[in-house]
PyMOL commands that place a pseudoatom at each C-alpha (Angstrom):
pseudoatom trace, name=CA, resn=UNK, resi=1, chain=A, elem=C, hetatm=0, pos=[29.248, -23.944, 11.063]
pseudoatom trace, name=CA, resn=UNK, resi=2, chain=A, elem=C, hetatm=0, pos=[28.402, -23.844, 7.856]
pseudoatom trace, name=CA, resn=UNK, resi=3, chain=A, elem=C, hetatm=0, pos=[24.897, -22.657, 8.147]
pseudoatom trace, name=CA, resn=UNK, resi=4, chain=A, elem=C, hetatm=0, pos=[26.360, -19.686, 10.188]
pseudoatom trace, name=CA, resn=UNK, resi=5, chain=A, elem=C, hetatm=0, pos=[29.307, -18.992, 6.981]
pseudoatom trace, name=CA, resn=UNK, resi=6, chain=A, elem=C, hetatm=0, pos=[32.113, -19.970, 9.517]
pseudoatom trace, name=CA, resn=UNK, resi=7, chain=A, elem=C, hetatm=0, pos=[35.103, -20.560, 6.998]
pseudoatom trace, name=CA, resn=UNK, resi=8, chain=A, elem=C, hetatm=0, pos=[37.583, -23.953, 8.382]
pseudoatom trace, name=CA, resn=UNK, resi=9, chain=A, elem=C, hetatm=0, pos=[41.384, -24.435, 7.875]
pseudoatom trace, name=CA, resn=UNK, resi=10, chain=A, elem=C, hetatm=0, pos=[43.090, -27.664, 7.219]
pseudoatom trace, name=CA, resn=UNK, resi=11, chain=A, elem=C, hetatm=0, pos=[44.014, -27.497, 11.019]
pseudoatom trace, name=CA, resn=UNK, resi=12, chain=A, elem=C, hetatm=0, pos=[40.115, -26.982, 12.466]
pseudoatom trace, name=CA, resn=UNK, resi=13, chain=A, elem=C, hetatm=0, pos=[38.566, -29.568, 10.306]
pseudoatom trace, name=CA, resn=UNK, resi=14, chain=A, elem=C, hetatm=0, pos=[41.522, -32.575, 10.912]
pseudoatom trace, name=CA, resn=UNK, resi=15, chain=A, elem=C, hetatm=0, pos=[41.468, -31.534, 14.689]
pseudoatom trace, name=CA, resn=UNK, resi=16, chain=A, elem=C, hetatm=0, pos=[37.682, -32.014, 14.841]
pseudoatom trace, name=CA, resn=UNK, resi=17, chain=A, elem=C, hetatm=0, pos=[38.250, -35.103, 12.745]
pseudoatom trace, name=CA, resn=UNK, resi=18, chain=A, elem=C, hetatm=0, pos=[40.715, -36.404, 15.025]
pseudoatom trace, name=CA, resn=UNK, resi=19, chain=A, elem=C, hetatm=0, pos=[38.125, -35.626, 17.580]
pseudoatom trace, name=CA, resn=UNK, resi=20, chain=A, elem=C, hetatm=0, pos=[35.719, -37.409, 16.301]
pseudoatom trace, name=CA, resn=UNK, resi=21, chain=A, elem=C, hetatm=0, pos=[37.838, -40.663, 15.717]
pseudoatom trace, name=CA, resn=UNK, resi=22, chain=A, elem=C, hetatm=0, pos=[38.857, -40.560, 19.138]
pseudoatom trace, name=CA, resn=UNK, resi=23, chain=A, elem=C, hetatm=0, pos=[35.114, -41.098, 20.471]
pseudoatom trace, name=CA, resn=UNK, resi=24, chain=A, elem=C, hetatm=0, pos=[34.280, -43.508, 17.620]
pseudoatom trace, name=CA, resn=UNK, resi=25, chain=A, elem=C, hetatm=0, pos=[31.742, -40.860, 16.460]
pseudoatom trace, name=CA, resn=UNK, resi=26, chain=A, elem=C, hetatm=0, pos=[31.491, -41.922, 12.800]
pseudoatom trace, name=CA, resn=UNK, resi=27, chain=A, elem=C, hetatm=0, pos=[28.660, -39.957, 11.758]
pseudoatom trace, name=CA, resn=UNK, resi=28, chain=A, elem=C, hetatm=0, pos=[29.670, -37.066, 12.478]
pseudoatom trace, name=CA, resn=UNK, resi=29, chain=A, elem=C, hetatm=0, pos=[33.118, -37.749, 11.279]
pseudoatom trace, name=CA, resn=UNK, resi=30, chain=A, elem=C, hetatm=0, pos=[31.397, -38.804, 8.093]
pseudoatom trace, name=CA, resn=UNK, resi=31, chain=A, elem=C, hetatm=0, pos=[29.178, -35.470, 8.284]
pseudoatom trace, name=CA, resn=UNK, resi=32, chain=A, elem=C, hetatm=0, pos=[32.179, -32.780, 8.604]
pseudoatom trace, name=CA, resn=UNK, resi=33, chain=A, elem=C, hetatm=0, pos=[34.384, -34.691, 5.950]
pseudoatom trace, name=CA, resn=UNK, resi=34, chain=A, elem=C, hetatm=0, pos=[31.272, -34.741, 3.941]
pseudoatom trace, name=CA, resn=UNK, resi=35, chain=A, elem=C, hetatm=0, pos=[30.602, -31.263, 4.156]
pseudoatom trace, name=CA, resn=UNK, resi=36, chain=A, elem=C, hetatm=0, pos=[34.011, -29.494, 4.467]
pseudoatom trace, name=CA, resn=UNK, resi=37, chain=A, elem=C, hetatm=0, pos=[36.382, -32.336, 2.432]
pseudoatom trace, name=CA, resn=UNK, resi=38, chain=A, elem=C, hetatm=0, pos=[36.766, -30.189, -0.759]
pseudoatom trace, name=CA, resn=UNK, resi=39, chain=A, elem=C, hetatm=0, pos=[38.308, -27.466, 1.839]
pseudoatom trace, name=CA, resn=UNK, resi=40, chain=A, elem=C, hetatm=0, pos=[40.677, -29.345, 4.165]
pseudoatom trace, name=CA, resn=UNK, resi=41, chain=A, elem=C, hetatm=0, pos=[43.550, -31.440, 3.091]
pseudoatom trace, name=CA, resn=UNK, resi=42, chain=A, elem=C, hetatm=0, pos=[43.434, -34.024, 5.391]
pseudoatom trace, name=CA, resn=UNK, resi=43, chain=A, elem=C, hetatm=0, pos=[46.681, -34.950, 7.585]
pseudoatom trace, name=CA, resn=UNK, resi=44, chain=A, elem=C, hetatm=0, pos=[48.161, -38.767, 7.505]
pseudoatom trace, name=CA, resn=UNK, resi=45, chain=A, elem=C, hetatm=0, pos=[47.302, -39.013, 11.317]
pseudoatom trace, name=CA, resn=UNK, resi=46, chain=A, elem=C, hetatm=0, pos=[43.690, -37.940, 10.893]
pseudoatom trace, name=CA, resn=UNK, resi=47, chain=A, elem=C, hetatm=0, pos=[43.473, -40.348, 8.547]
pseudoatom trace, name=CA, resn=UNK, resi=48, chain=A, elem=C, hetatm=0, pos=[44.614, -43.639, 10.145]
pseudoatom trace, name=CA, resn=UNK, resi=49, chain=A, elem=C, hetatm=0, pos=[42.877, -42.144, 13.023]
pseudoatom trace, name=CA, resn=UNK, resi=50, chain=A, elem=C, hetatm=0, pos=[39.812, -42.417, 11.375]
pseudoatom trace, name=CA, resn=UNK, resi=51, chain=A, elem=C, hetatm=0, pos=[40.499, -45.937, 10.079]
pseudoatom trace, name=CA, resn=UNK, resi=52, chain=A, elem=C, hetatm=0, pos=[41.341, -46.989, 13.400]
pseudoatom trace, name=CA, resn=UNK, resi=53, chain=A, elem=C, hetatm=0, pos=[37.438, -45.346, 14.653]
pseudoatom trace, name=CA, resn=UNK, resi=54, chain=A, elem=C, hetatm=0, pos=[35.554, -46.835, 11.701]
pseudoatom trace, name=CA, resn=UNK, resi=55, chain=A, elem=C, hetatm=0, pos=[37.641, -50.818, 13.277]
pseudoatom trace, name=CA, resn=UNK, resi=56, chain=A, elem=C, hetatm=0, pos=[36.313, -50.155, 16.546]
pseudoatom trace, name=CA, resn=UNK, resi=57, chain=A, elem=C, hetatm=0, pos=[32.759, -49.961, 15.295]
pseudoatom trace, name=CA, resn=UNK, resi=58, chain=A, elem=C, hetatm=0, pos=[32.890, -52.429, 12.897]
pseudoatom trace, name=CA, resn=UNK, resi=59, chain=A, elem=C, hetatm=0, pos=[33.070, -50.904, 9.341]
pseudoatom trace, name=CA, resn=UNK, resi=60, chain=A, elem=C, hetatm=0, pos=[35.816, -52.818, 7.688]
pseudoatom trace, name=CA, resn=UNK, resi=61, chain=A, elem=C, hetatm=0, pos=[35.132, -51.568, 4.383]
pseudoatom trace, name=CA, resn=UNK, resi=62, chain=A, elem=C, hetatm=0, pos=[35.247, -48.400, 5.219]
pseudoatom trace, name=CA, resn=UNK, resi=63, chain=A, elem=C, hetatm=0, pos=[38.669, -48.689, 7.643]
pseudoatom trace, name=CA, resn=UNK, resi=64, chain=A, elem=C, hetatm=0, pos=[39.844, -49.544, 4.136]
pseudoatom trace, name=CA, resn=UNK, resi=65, chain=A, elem=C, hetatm=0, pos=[39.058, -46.916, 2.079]
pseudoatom trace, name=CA, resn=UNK, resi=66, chain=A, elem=C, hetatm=0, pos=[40.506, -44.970, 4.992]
pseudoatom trace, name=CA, resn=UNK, resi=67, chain=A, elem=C, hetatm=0, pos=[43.816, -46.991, 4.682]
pseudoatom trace, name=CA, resn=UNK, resi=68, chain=A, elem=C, hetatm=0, pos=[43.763, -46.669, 0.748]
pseudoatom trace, name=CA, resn=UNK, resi=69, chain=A, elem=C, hetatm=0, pos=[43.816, -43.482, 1.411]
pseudoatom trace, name=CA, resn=UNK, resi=70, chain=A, elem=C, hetatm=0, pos=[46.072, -42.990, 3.872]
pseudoatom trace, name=CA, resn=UNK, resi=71, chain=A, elem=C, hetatm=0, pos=[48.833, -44.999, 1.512]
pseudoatom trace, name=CA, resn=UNK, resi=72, chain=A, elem=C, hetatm=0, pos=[48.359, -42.362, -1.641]
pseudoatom trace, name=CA, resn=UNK, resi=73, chain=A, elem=C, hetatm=0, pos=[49.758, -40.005, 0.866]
pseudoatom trace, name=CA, resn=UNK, resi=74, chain=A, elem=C, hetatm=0, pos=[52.830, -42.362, 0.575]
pseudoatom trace, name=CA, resn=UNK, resi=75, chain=A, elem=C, hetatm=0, pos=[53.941, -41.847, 3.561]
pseudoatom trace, name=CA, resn=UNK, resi=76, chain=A, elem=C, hetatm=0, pos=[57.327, -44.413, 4.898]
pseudoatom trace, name=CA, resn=UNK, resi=77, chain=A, elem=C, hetatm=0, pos=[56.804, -43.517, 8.702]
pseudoatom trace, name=CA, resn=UNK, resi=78, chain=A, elem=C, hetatm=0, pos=[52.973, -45.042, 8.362]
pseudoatom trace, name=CA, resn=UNK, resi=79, chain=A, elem=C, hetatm=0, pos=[53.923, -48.737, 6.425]
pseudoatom trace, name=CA, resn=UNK, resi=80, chain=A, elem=C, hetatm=0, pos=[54.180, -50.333, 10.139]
pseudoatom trace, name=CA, resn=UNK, resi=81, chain=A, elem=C, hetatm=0, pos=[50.990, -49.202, 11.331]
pseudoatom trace, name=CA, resn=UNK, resi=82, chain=A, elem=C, hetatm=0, pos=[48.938, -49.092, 7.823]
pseudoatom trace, name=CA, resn=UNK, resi=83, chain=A, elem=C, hetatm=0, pos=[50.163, -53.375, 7.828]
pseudoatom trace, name=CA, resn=UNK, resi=84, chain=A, elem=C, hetatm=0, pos=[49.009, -53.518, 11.121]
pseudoatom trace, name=CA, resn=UNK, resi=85, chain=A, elem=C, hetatm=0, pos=[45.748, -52.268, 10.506]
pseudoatom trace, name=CA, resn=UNK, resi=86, chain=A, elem=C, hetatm=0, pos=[45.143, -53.530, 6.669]
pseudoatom trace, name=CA, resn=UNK, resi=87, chain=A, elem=C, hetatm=0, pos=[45.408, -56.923, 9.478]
pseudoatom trace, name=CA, resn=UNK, resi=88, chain=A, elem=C, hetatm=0, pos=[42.918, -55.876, 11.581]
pseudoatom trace, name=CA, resn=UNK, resi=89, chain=A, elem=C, hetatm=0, pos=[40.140, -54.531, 8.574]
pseudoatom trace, name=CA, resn=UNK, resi=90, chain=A, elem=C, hetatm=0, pos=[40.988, -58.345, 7.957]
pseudoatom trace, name=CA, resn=UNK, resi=91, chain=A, elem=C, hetatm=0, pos=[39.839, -58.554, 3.459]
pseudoatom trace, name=CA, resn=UNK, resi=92, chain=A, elem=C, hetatm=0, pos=[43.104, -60.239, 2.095]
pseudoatom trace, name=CA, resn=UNK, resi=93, chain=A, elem=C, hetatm=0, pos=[46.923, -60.568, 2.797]
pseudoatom trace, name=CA, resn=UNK, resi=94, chain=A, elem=C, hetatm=0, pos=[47.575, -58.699, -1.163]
pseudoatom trace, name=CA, resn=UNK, resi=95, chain=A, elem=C, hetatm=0, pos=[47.358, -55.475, 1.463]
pseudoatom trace, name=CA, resn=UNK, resi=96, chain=A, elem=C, hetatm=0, pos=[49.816, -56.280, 3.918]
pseudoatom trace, name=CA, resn=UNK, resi=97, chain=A, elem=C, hetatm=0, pos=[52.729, -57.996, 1.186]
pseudoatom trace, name=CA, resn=UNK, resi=98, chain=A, elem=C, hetatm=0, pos=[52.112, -54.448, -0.928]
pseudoatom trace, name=CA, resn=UNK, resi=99, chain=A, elem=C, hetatm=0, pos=[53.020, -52.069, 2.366]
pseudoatom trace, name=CA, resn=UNK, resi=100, chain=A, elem=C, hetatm=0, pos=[55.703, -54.745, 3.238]
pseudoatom trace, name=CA, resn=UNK, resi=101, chain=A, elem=C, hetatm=0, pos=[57.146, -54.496, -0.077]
pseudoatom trace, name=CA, resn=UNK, resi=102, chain=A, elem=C, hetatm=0, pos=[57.495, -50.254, 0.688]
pseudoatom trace, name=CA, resn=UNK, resi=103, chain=A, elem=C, hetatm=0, pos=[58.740, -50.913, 3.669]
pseudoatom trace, name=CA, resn=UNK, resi=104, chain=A, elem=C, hetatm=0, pos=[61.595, -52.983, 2.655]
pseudoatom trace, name=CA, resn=UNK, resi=105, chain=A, elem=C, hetatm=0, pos=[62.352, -49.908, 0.207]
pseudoatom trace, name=CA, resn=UNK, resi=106, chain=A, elem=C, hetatm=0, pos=[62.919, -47.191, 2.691]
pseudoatom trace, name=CA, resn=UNK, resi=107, chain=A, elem=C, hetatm=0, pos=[65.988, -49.458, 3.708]
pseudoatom trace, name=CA, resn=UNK, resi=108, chain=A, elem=C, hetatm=0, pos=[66.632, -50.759, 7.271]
pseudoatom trace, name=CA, resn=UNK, resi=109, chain=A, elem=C, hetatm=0, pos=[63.994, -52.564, 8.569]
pseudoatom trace, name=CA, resn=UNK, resi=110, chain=A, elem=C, hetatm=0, pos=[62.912, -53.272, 12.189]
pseudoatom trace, name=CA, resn=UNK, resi=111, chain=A, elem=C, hetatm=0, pos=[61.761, -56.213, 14.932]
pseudoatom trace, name=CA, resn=UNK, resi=112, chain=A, elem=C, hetatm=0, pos=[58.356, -53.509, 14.768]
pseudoatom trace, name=CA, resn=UNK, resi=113, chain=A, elem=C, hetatm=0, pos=[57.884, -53.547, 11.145]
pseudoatom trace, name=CA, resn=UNK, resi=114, chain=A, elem=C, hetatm=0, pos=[58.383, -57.578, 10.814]
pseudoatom trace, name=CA, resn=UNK, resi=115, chain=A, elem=C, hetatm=0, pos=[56.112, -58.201, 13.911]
pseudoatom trace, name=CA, resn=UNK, resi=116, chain=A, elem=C, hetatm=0, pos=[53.102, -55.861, 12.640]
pseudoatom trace, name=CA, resn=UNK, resi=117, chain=A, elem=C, hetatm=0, pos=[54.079, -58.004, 9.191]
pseudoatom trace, name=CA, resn=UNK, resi=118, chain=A, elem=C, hetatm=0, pos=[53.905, -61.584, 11.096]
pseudoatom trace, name=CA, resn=UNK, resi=119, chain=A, elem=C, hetatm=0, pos=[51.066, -60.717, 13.242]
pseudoatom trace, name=CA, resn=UNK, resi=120, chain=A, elem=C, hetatm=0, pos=[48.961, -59.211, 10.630]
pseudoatom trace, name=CA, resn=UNK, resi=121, chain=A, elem=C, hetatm=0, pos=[49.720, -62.841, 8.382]
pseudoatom trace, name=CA, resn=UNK, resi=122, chain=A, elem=C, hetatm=0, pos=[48.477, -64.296, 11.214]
pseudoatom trace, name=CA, resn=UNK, resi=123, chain=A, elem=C, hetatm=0, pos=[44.849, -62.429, 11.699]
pseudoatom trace, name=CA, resn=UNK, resi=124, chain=A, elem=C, hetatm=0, pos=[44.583, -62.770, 8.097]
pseudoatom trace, name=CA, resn=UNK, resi=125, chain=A, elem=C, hetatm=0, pos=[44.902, -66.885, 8.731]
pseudoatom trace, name=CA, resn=UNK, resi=126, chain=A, elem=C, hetatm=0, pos=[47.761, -66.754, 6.390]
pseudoatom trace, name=CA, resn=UNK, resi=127, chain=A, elem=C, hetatm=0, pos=[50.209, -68.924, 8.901]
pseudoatom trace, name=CA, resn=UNK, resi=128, chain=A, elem=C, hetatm=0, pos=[51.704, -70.068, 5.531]
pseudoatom trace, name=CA, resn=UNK, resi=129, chain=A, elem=C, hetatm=0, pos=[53.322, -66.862, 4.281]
pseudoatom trace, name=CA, resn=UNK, resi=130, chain=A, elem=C, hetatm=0, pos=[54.338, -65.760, 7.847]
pseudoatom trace, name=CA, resn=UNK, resi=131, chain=A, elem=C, hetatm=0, pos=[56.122, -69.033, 8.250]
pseudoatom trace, name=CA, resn=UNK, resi=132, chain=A, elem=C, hetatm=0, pos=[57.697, -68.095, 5.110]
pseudoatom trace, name=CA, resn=UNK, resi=133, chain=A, elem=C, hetatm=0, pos=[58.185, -64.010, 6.091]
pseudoatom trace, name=CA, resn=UNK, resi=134, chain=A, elem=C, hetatm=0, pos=[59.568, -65.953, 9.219]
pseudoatom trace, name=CA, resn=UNK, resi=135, chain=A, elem=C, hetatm=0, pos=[62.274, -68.229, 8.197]
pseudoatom trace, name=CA, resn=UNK, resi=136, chain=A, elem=C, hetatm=0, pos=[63.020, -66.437, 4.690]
pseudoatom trace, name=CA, resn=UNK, resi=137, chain=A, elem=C, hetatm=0, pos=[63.288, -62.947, 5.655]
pseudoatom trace, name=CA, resn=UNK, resi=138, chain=A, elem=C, hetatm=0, pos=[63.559, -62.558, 9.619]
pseudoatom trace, name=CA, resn=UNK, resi=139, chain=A, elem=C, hetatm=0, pos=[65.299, -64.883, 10.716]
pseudoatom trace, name=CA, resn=UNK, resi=140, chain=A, elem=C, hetatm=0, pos=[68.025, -63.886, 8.148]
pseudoatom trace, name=CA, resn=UNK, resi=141, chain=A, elem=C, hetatm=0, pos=[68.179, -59.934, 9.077]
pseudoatom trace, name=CA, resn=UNK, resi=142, chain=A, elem=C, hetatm=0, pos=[70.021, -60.526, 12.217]
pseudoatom trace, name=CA, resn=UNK, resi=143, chain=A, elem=C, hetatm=0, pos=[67.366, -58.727, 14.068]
pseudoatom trace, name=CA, resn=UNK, resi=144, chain=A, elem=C, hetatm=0, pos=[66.274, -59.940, 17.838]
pseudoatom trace, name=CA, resn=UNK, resi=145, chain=A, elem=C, hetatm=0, pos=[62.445, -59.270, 19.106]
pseudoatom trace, name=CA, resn=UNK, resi=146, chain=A, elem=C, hetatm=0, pos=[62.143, -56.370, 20.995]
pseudoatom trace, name=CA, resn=UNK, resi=147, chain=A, elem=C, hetatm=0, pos=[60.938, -57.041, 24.534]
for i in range(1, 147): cmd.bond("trace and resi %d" % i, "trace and resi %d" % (i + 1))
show_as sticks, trace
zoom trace
C-alpha cells in the first residue's frame, strides 16, 4: 500500500489491525503498525485486541506493552478486561492492584470487575492478596457472583 502511495485513515489501519489480531498474525500486525503508526491513532479495542493476539502466541512482553498502552488511553470501560489480561501476560500482581485501584475510582463496582480481580491474583499465584481482595473488599460490598 505504501509502495503504490495508497494514503490510510485511522479507520483502515485499526480495522486491518483488528484483522490481524483476530488470526494471531503478529507479523504483519507488527509490519502495518510499523509502517503506518505515525498516521493512525489507534482505537482502545484494536489495542487490547492486539494484546490478546500477541497471548495466544506467546509474547508476554509484548501483550504488555500492548496493555501499557492500552491504559494511557485511560479508558474506565477497559479496567475489567486490561486486569484480566495483565493476569494472563502473567509478570507481577503491581499490574492488576494499579487497574483495581482505577476501577474502584469510577465508583460502583461489579461481581465482573472483582472476579477478573480474584482470578487474575490467582494466575499470578498471589492466593494471599486474593484471600485478602476476598474477605476485605468483596465480601463486604454486598455483591453476589453472577451465575
Amino acid at each position: 500500500m505504501k509502495e503504490n502511495n495508497v494514503k490510510l485513515d485511522s479507520l483502515t489501519v485499526n480495522n486491518f489491525l483488528q484483522a490481524y489480531a483476530a488470526e494471531s498474525d503478529v507479523a504483519s500486525m507488527e509490519k502495518l503498525l510499523e509502517d503506518w503508526e505515525e498516521v493512525a491513532t489507534l482505537q482502545l479495542q484494536t489495542v487490547l485486541d492486539m494484546a490478546k493476539a500477541y497471548l495466544r502466541v506467546g509474547s508476554k512482553r509484548e501483550a504488555r506493552g500492548m496493555l501499557l498502552r492500552a491504559e494511557a488511553l485511560n479508558e474506565p470501560a477497559s479496567y475489567v478486561e486490561l486486569m484480566r489480561l495483565y493476569g494472563e501476560a502473567g509478570k507481577c500482581s503491581e499490574d492488576v492492584y494499579r487497574i483495581w485501584n482505577l476501577y474502584k475510582k469510577i465508583g460502583e463496582q461489579s461481581s465482573e470487575g472483582f472476579l477478573a480481580m480474584l482470578g487474575s491474583l490467582l494466575n499470578l499465584d498471589d492466593t494471599k492478596g486474593a484471600a485478602e481482595m476476598y474477605y476485605k473488599e468483596y465480601e463486604c460490598s454486598g455483591l453476589e457472583f453472577d451465575v
